[in-house]
N, C-alpha and C positions, 0 to 999 in steps of 0.2 A: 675430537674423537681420535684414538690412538690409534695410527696406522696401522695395519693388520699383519703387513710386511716384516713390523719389529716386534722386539719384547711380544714374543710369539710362546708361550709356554707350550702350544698343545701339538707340535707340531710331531710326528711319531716316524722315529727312528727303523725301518725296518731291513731285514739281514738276514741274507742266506744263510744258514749251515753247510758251511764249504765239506764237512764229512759228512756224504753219503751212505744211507743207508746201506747201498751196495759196495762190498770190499770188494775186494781183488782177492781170486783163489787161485790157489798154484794145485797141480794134477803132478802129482809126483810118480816115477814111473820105477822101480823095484829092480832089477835082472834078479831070475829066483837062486838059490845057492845050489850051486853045483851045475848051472848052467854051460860054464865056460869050459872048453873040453881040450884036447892037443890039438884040434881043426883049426881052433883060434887063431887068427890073423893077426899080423897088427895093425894089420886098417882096420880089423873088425874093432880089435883093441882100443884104438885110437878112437871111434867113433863114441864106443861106452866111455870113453873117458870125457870127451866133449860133451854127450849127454849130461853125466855126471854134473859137469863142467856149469853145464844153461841150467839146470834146477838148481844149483847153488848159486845163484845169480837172480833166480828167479823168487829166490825165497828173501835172500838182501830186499831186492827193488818191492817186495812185497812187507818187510816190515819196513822199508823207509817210509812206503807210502803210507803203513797205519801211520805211523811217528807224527809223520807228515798232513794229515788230517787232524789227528789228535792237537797240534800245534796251531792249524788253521781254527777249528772250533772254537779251542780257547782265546785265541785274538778275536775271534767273533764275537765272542761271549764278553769278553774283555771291553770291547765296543760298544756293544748295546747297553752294558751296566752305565760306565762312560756317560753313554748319553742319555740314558735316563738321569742320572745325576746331574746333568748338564740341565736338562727341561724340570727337575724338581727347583734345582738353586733357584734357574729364571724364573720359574712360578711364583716361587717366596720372595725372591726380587723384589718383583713387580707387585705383588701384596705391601711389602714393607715399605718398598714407595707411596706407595697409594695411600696407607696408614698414618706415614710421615706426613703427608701433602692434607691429611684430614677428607679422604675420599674412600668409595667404594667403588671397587673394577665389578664392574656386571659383563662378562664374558657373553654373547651370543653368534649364533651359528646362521650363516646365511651363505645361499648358492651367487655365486659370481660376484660382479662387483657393480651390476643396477642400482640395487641397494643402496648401495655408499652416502648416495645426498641425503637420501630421507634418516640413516640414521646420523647423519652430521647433524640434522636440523633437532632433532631427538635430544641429541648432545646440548645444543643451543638452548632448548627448551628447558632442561635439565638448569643447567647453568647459568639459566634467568633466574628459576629456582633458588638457587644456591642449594640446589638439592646434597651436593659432596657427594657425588655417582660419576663415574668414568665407565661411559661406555666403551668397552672394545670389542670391536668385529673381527669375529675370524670366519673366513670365505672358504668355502668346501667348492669343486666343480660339481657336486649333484650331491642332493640330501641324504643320498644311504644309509649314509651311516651317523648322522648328524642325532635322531633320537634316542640312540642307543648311548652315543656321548653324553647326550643330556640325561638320560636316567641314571648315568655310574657319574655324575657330575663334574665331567671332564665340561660342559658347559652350561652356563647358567641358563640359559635362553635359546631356544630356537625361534626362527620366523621366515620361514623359505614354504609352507606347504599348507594345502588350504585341508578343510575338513575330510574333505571324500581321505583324501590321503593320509592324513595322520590318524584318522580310525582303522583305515586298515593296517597303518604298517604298525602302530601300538596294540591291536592283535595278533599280529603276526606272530610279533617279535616279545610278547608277554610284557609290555614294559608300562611302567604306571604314570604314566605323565597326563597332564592334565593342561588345555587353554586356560587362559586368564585374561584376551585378549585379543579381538578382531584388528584386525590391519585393514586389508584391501581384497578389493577382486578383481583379478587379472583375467583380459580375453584371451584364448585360444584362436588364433588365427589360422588362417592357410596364406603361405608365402611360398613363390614359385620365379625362377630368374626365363622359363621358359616362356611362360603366357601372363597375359594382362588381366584375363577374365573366367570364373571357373565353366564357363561353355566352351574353352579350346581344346577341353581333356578330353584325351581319344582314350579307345581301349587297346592294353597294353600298360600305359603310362603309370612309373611307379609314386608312389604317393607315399610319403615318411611318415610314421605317428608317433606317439612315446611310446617307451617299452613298460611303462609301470603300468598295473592296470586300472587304478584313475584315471589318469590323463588320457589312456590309450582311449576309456570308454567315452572321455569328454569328446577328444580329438575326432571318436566316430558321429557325435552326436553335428557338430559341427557339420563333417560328411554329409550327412544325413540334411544338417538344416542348409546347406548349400546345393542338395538336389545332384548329389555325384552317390549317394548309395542310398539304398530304402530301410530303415531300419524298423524291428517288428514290433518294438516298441519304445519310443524316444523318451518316456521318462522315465524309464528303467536307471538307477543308479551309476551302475559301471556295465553296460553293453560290451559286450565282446565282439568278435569276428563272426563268432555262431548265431549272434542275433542280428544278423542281416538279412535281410528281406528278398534284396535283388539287389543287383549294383548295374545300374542301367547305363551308367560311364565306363563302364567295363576298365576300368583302373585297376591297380593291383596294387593292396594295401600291406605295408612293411615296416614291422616294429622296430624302431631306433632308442638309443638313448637321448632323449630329449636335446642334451647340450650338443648337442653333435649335428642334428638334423640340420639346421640352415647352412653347414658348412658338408653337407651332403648335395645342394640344390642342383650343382655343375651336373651332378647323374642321375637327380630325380627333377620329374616335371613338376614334383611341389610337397609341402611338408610341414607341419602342423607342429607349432612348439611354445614353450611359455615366452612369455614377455619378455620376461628378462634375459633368456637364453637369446631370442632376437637383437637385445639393445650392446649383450655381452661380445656379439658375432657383429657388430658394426652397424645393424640395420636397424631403420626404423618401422612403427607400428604403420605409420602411413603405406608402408612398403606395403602390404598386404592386398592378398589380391580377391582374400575376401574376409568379412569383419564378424565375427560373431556378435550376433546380440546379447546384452547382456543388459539384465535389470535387476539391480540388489536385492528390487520390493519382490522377487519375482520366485518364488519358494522352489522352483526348481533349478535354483543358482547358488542357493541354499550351502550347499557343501562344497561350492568353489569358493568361498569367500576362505579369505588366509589370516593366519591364527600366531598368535605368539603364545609357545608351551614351556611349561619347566616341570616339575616334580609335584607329583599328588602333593605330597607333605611340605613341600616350598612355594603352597599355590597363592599363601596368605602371606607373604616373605614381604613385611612393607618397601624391603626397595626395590623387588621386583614389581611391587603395584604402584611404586613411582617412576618405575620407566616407563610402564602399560599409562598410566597417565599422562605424562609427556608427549607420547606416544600420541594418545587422542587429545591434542591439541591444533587450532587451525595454523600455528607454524609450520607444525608435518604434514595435514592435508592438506597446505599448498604446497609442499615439496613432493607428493606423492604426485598430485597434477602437472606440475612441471617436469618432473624424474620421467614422467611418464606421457607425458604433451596430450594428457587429461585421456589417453586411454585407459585409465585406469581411475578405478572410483575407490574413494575412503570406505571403509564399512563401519564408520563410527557416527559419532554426533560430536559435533564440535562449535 
């Protein structure tokens, strides 16, 4: 598997416009004609002439500084072409190697770096084949923006996000992608450096959740199966805050961004977040101080199960349905057990 680190083609150049929409105005100030009379001083003299003096100085430093923006923009501009040139050559590069070498780079998208064994092993699987596919991972810290890359085909593959999630955000976001491909189902824990046990929570005590509203609803459901809030109806898809019952732990519940949360624990008494984002933060699953259940056969588990997507019209692409097979071999469902010290279940057959 090609480091992620190198021969990086996707990585995106971004840059201020150092010239602001907001110029610099000069207030120019007139004497009317025939103001000045024999009373005239020459201090008064002297004063109009210093006036004089600072608007003409004022009007220089006002076009040095258009000059002076105008010059900044274009080194900007200059820069970002630059680099875009820079990440097209490496693109073709890395194509033309690949072509030379008699292989295919399948590009996909994944949060953190959990990941990394199971898609090595993928690799392996591949290359028992003699598939001639070169996987390479490129690592996002949180999936935002990872489907939208995959619909304008800045990546071939995604595989960071289970079903609840990629329905929503592919209607959100109008975009046509299509599964081709179960992965795994990852538990939603509660993890807390403060207590051992979810009967230590008082009321007050803040409590982290995701801020997307899948995860957030799962994260509630959890809540709810752990007996810290009452919800009004737990097999409700995505629960929100409004469909809480009672919170009889009197907790106070506060939406984070997922990766963040376990490195928030020092100030919350505890915090609900994916797998990965735990393994990516130093800790392990065991660390959890309480375990959601989870049962694949279990149809309201349904839409946490995780997905590898690409393009409606690339959904039949034979070598992306030769990674989705590599994929579901027992080489990777034992690296998904092991990556994961079997909290986490295959969602395939192998």
């Amino acid at each position: 598997m090609a480091d992620s680190s190198n021969n990086n083609p996707w990585d995106v150049v971004a840059s201020n416009d150092p010239a602001g929409s907001t110029e610099n105005t000069v207030v120019e100030n007139t004497a009317a004609e025939g103001a000045a009379d024999s009373t005239s001083t020459p201090d008064a003299l002297g004063a109009t002439d210093a006036a004089g003096a600072a608007g003409t100085a004022a009007k220089v430093s006002t076009k040095a500084t258009k000059v002076r923006n105008k010059l900044l923009a274009a080194f900007a501009a200059i820069i970002i072409v630059a680099a875009g040139l820079v990440i097209t050559e490496h693109r073709i590069n890395a194509q033309a190697d690949a072509a030379a070498a008699g292989t295919t780079i399948v590009t996909i998208g994944i949060t953190g770096s959990a990941d990394e064994p199971i898609w090595q092993a993928v690799q392996e699987e591949l290359d028992s084949e003699n598939a001639g596919i070169t996987v390479q991972i490129k690592s996002f810290e949180d999936g935002t923006t990872m489907n939208t890359l995959n619909a304008t085909g800045e990546l071939d593959l995604t595989a960071f996000q289970h079903y609840a999630y990629f329905e929503d955000n592919i209607a959100q976001n109008n975009l046509d992608l299509t599964s081709i491909g179960d992965t795994y189902i990852m538990p939603l824990n509660l993890y807390s450096e403060k207590y051992t046990d979810v009967s230590q929570f008082k009321s007050g005590d803040k409590v982290a959740i995701p801020s997307d509203l899948t995860n957030s609803g799962r994260a509630l459901k959890v809540l709810d199966s752990a007996g810290l809030i009452k919800l009004k109806d737990n097999t409700k898809a995505s629960p929100t805050l409004l469909d809480i019952a009672s919170n009889p732990s009197g907790i106070e519940i506060v939406s984070n961004d997922a990766p963040t949360i376990i490195g928030l624990l020092p100030d919350y008494a505890g915090g609900i977040t994916n797998t990965n984002h735990v393994q990516d933060a130093g800790w392990s699953v065991d660390d959890a101080i309480y375990h959601e259940p989870v049962d694949i056969n279990n149809e309201k588990y349904k839409p946490y199960i995780n997905l590898i997507a690409t393009r409606t019209k690339d959904k039949d692409n034979p070598t992306y349905q030769a990674v989705v097979k590599a994929y579901h071999s027992k080489h990777v469902a034992d690296a998904i057990l092991q990556t994961y010290q079997n909290a986490v279940q295959p969602a395939f057959s192998y």
